[in-house]
PDB file of N, CA, C and O in Angstrom, chain B, residues numbered from 101:
ATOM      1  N   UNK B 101     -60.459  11.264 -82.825  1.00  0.00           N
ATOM      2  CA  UNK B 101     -61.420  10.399 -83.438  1.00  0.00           C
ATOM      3  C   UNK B 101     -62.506   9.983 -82.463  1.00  0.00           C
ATOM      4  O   UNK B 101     -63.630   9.799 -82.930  1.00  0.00           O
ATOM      5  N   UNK B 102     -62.280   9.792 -81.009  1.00  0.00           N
ATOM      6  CA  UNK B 102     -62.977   9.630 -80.234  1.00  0.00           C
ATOM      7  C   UNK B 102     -64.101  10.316 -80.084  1.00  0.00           C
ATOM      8  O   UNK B 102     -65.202   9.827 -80.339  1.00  0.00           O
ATOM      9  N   UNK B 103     -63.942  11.390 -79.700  1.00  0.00           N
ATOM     10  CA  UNK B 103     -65.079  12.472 -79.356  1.00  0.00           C
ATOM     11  C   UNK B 103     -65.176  13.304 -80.505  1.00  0.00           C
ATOM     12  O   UNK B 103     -65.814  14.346 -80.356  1.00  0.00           O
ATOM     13  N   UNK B 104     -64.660  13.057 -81.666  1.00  0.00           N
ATOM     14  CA  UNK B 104     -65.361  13.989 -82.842  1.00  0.00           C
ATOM     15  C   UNK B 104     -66.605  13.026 -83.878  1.00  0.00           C
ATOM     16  O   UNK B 104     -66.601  11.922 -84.420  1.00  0.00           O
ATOM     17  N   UNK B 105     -67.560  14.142 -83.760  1.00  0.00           N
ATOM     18  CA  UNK B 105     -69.030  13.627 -84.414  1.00  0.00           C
ATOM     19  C   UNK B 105     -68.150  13.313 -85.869  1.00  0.00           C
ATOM     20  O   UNK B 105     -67.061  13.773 -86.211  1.00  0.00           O
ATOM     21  N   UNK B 106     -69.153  12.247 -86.660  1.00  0.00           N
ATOM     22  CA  UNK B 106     -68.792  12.143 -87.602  1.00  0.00           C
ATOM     23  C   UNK B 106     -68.935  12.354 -88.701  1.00  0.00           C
ATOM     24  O   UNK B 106     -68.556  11.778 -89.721  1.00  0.00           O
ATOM     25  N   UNK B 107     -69.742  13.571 -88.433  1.00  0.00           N
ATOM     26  CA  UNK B 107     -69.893  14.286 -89.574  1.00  0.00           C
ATOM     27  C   UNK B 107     -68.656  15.914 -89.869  1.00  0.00           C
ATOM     28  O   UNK B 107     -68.737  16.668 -90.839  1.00  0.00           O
ATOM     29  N   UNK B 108     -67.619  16.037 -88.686  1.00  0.00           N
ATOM     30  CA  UNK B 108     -66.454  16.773 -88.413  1.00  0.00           C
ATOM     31  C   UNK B 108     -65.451  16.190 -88.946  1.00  0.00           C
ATOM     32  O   UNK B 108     -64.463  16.673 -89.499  1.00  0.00           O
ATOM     33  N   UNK B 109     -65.850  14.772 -88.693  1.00  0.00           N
ATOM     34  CA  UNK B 109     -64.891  13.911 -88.817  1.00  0.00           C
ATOM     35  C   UNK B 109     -64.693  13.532 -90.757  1.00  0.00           C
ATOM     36  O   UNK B 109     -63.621  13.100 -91.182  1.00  0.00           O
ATOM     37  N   UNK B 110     -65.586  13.724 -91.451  1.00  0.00           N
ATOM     38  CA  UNK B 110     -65.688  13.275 -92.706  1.00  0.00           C
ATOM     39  C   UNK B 110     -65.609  14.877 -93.235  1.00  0.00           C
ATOM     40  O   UNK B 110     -66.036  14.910 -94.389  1.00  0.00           O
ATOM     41  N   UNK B 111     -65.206  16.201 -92.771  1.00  0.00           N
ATOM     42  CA  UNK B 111     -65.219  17.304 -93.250  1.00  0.00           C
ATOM     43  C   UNK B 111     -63.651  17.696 -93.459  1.00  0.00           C
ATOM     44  O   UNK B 111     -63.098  18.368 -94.329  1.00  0.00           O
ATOM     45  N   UNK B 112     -62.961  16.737 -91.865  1.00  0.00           N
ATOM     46  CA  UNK B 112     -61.838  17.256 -92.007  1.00  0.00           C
ATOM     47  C   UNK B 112     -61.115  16.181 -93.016  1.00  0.00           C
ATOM     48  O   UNK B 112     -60.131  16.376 -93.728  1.00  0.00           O
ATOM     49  N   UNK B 113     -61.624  15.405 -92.917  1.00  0.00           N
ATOM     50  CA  UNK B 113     -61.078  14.278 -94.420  1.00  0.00           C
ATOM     51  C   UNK B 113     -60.980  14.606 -95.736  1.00  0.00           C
ATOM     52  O   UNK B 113     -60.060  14.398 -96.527  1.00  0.00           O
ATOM     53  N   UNK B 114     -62.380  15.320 -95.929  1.00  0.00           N
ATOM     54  CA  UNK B 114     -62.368  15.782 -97.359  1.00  0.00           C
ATOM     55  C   UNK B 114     -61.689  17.257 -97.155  1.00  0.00           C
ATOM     56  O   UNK B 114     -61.551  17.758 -98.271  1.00  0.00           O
ATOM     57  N   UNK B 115     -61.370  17.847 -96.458  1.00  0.00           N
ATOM     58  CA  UNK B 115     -60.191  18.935 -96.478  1.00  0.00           C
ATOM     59  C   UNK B 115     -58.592  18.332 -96.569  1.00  0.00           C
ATOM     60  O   UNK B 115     -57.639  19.019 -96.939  1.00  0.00           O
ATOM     61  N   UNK B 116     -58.535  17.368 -96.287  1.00  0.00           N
ATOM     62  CA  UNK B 116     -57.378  16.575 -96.282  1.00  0.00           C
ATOM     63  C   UNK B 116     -57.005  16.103 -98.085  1.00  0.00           C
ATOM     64  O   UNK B 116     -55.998  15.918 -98.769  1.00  0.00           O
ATOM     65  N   UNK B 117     -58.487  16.065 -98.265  1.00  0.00           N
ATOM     66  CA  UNK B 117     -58.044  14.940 -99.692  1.00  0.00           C
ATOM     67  C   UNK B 117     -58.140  16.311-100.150  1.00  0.00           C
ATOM     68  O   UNK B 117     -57.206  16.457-100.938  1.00  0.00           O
ATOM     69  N   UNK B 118     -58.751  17.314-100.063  1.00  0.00           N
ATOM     70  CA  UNK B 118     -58.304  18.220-101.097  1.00  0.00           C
ATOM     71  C   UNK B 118     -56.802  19.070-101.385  1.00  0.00           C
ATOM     72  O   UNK B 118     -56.259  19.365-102.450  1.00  0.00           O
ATOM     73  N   UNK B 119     -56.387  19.326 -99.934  1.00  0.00           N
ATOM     74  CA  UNK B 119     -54.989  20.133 -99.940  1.00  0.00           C
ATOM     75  C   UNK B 119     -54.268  18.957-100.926  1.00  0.00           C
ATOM     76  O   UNK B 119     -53.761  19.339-101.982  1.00  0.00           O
ATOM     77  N   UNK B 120     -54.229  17.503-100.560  1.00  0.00           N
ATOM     78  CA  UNK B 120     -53.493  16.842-101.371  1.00  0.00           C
ATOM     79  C   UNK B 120     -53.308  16.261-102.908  1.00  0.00           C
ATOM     80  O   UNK B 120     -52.425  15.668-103.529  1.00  0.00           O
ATOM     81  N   UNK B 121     -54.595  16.749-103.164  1.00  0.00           N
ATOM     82  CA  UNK B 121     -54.660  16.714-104.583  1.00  0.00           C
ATOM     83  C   UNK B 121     -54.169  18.163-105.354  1.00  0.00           C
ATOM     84  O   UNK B 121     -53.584  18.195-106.437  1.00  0.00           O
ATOM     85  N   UNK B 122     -54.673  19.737-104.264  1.00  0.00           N
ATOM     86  CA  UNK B 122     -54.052  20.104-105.003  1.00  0.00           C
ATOM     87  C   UNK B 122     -52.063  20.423-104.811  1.00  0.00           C
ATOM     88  O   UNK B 122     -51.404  21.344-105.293  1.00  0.00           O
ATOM     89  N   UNK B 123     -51.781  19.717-104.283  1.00  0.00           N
ATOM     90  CA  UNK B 123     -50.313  19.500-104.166  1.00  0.00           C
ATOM     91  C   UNK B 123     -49.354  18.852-105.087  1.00  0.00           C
ATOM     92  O   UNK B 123     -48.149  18.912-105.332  1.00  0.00           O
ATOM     93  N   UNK B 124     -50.544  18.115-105.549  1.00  0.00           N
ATOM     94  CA  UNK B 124     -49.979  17.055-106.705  1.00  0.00           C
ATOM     95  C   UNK B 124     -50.220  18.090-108.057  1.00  0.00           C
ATOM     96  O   UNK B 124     -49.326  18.460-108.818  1.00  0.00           O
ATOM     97  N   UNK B 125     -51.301  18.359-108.124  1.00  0.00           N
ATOM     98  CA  UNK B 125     -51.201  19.466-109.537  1.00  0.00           C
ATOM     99  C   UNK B 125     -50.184  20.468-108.926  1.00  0.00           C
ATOM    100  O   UNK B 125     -49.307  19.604-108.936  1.00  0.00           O
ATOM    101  N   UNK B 126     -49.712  21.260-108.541  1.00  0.00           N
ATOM    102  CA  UNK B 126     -49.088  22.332-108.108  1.00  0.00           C
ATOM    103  C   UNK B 126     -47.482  21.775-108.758  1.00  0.00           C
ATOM    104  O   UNK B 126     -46.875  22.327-109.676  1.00  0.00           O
ATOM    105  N   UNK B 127     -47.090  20.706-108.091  1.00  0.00           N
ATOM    106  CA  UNK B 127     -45.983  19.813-107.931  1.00  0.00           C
ATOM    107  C   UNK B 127     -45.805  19.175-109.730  1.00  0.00           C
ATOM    108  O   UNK B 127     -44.732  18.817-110.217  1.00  0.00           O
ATOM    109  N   UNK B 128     -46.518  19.174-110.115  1.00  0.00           N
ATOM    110  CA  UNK B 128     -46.322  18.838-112.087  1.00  0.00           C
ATOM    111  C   UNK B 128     -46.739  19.931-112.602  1.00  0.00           C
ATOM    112  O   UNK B 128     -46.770  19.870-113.831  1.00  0.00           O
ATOM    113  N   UNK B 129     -47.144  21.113-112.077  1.00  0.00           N
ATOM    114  CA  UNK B 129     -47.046  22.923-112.620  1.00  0.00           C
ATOM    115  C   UNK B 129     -45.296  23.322-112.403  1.00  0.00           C
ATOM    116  O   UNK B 129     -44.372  23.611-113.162  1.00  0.00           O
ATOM    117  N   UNK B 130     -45.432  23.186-111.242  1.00  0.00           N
ATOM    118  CA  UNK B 130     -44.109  24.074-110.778  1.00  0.00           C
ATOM    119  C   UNK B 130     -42.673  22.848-111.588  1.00  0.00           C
ATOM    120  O   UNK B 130     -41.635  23.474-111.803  1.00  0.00           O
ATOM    121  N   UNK B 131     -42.635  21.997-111.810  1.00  0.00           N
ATOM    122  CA  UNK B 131     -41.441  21.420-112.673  1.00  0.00           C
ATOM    123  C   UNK B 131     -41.903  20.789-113.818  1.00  0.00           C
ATOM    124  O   UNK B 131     -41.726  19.576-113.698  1.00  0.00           O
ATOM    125  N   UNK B 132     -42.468  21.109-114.978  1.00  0.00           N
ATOM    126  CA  UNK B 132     -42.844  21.028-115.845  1.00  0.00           C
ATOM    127  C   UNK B 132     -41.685  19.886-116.908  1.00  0.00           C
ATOM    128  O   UNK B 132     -41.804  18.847-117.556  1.00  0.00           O
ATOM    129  N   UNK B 133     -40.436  21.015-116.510  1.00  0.00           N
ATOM    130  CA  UNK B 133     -38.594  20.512-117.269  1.00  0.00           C
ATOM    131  C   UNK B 133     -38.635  18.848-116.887  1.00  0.00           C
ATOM    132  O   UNK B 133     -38.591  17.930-117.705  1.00  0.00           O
ATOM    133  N   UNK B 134     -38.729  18.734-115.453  1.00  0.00           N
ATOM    134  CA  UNK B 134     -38.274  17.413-114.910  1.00  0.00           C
ATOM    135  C   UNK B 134     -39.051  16.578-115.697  1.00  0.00           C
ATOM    136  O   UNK B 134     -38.524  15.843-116.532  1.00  0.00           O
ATOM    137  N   UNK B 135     -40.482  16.620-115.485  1.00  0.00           N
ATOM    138  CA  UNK B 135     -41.676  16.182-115.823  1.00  0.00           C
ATOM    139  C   UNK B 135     -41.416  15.674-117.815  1.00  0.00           C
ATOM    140  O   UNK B 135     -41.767  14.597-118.296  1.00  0.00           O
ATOM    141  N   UNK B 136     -41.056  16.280-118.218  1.00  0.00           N
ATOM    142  CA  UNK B 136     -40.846  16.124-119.832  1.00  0.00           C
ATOM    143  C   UNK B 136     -39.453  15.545-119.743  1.00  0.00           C
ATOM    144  O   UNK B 136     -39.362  14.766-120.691  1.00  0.00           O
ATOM    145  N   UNK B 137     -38.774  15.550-119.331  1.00  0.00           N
ATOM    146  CA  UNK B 137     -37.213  15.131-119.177  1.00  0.00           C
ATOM    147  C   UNK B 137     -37.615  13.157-118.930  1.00  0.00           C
ATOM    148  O   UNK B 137     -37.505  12.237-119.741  1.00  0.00           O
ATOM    149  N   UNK B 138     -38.017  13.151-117.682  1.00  0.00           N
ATOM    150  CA  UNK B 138     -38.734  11.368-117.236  1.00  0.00           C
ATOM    151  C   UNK B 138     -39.285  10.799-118.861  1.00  0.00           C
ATOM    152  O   UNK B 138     -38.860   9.941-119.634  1.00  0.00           O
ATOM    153  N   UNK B 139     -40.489  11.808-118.897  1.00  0.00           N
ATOM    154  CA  UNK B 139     -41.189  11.188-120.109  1.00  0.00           C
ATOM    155  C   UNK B 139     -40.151  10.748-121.229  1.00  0.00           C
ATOM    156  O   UNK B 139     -39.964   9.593-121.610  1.00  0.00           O
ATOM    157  N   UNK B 140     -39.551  11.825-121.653  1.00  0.00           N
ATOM    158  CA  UNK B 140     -38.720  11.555-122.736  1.00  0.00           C
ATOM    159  C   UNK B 140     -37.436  10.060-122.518  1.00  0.00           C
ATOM    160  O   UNK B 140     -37.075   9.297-123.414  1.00  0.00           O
ATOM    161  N   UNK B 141     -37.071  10.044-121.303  1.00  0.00           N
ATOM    162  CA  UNK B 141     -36.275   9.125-121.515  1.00  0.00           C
ATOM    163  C   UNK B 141     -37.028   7.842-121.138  1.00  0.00           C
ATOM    164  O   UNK B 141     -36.306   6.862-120.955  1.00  0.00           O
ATOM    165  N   UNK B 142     -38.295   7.679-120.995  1.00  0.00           N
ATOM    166  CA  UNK B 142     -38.728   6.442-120.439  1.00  0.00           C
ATOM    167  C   UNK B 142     -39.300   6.297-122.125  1.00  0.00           C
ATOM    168  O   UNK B 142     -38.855   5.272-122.642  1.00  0.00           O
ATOM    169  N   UNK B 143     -40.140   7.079-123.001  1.00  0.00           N
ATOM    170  CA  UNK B 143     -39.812   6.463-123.968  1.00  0.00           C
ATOM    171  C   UNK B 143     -38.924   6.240-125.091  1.00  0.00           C
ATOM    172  O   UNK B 143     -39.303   5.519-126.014  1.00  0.00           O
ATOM    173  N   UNK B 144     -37.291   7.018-125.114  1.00  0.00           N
ATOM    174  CA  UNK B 144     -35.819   6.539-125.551  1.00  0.00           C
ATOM    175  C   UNK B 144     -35.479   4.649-124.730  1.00  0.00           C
ATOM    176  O   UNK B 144     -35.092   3.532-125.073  1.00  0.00           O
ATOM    177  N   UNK B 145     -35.794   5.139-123.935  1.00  0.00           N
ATOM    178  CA  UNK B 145     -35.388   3.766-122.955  1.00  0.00           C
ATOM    179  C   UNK B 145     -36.458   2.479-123.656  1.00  0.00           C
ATOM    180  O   UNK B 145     -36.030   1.334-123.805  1.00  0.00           O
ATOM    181  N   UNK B 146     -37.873   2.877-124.038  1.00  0.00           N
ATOM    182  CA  UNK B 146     -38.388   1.761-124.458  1.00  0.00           C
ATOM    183  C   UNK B 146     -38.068   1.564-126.033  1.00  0.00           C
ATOM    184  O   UNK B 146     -37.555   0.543-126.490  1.00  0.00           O
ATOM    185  N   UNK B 147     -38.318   2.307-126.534  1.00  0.00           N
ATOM    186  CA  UNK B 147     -37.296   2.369-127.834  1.00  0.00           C
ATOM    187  C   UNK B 147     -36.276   1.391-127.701  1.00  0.00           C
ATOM    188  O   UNK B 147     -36.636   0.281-128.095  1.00  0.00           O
ATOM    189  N   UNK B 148     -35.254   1.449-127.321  1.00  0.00           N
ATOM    190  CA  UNK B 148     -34.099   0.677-127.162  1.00  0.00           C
ATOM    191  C   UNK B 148     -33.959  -0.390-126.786  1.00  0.00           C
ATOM    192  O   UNK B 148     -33.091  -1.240-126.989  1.00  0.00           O
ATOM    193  N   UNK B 149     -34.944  -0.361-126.145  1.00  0.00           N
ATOM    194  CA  UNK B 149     -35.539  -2.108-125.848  1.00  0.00           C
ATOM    195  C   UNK B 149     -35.695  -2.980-126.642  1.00  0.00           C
ATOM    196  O   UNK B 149     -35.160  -4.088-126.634  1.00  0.00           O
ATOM    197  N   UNK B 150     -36.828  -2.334-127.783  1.00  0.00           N
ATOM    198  CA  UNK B 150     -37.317  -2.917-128.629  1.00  0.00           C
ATOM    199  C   UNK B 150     -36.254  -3.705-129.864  1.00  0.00           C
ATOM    200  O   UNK B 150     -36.154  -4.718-130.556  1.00  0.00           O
ATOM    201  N   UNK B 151     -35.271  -1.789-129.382  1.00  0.00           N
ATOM    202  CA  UNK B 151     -34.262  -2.244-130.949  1.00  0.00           C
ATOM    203  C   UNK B 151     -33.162  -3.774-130.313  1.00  0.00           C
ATOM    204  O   UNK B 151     -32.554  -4.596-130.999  1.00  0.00           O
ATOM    205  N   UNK B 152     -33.251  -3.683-129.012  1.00  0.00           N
ATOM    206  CA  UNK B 152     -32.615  -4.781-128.733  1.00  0.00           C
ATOM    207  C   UNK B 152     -32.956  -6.336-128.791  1.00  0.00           C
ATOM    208  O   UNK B 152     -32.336  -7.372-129.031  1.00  0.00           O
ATOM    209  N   UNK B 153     -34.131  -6.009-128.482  1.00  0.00           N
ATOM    210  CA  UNK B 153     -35.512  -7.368-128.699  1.00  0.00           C
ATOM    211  C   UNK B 153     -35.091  -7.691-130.074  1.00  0.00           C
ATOM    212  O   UNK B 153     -34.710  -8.797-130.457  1.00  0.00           O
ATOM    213  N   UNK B 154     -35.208  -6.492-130.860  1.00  0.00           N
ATOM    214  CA  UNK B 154     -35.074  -6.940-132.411  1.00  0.00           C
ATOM    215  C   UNK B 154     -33.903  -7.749-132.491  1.00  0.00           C
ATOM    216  O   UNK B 154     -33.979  -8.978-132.512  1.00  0.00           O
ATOM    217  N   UNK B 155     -32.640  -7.024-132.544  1.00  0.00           N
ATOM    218  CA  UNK B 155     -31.576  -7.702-132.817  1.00  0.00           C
ATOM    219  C   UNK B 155     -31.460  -9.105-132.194  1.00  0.00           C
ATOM    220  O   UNK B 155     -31.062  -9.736-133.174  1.00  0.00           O
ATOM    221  N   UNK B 156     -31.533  -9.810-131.401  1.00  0.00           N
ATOM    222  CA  UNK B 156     -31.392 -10.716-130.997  1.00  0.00           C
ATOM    223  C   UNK B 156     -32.313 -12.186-131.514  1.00  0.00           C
ATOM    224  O   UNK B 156     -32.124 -13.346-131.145  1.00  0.00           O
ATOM    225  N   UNK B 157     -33.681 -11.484-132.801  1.00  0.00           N
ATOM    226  CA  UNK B 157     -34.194 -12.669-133.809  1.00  0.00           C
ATOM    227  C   UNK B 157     -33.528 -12.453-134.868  1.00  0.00           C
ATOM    228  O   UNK B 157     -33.368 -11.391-135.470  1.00  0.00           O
ATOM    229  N   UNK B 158     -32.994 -13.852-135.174  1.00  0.00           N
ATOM    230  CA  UNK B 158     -32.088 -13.622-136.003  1.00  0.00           C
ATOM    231  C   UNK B 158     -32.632 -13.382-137.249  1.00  0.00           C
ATOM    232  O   UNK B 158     -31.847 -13.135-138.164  1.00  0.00           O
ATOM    233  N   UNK B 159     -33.540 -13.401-137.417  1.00  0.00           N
ATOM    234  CA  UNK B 159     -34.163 -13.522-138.823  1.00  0.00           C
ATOM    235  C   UNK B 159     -34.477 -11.499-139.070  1.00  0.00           C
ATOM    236  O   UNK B 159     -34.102 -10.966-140.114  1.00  0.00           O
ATOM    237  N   UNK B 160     -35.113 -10.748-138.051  1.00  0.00           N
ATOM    238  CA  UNK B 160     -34.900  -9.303-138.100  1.00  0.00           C
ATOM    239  C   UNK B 160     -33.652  -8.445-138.109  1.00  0.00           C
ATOM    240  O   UNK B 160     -33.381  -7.256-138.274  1.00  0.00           O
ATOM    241  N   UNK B 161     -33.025  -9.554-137.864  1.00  0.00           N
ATOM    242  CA  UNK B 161     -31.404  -8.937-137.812  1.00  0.00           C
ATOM    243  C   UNK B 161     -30.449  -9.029-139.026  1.00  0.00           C
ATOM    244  O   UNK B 161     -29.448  -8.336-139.208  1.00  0.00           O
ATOM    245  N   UNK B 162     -30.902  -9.940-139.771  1.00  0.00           N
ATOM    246  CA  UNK B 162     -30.442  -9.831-141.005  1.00  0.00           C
ATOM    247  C   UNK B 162     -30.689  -9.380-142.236  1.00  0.00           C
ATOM    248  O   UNK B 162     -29.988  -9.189-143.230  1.00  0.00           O
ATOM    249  N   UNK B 163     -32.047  -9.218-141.932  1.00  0.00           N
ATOM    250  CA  UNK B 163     -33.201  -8.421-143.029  1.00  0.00           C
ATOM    251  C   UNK B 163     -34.004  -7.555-142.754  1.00  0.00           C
ATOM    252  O   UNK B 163     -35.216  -7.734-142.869  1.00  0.00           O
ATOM    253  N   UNK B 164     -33.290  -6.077-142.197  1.00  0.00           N
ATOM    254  CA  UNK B 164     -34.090  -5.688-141.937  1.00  0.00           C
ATOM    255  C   UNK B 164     -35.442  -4.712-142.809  1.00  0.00           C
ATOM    256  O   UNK B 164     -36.420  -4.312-142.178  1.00  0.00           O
TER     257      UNK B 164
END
């Protein structure tokens, strides 16, 4: 950082931000399964929330 101009210095940065962005697309290409697997249970999991939220007014719980 010392002795590099800073215009080397802002080249090798934006080479930096690029390998890492494309790492992140590469990384939700290459496991696609996992990727739909999370999704799916984060919204089962909120689902179930809800149905639990429900049950516990008593007034939705008896009529539904």
């Amino acid at each position: 950082m010392s002795n590099i101009p800073l215009s080397s210095q802002k080249v090798k940065e934006t080479v930096a931000v690029s390998r890492l962005s494309q790492t992140k697309r590469s990384v939700l290409q290459r496991f696609p399964l996992l990727f739909t697997l999370l999704v799916t249970f984060g919204v089962v999991a909120t689902f179930y929330g809800f149905e639990r939220l429900i049950d516990r007014v008593e007034f939705m719980a008896d009529t539904p």
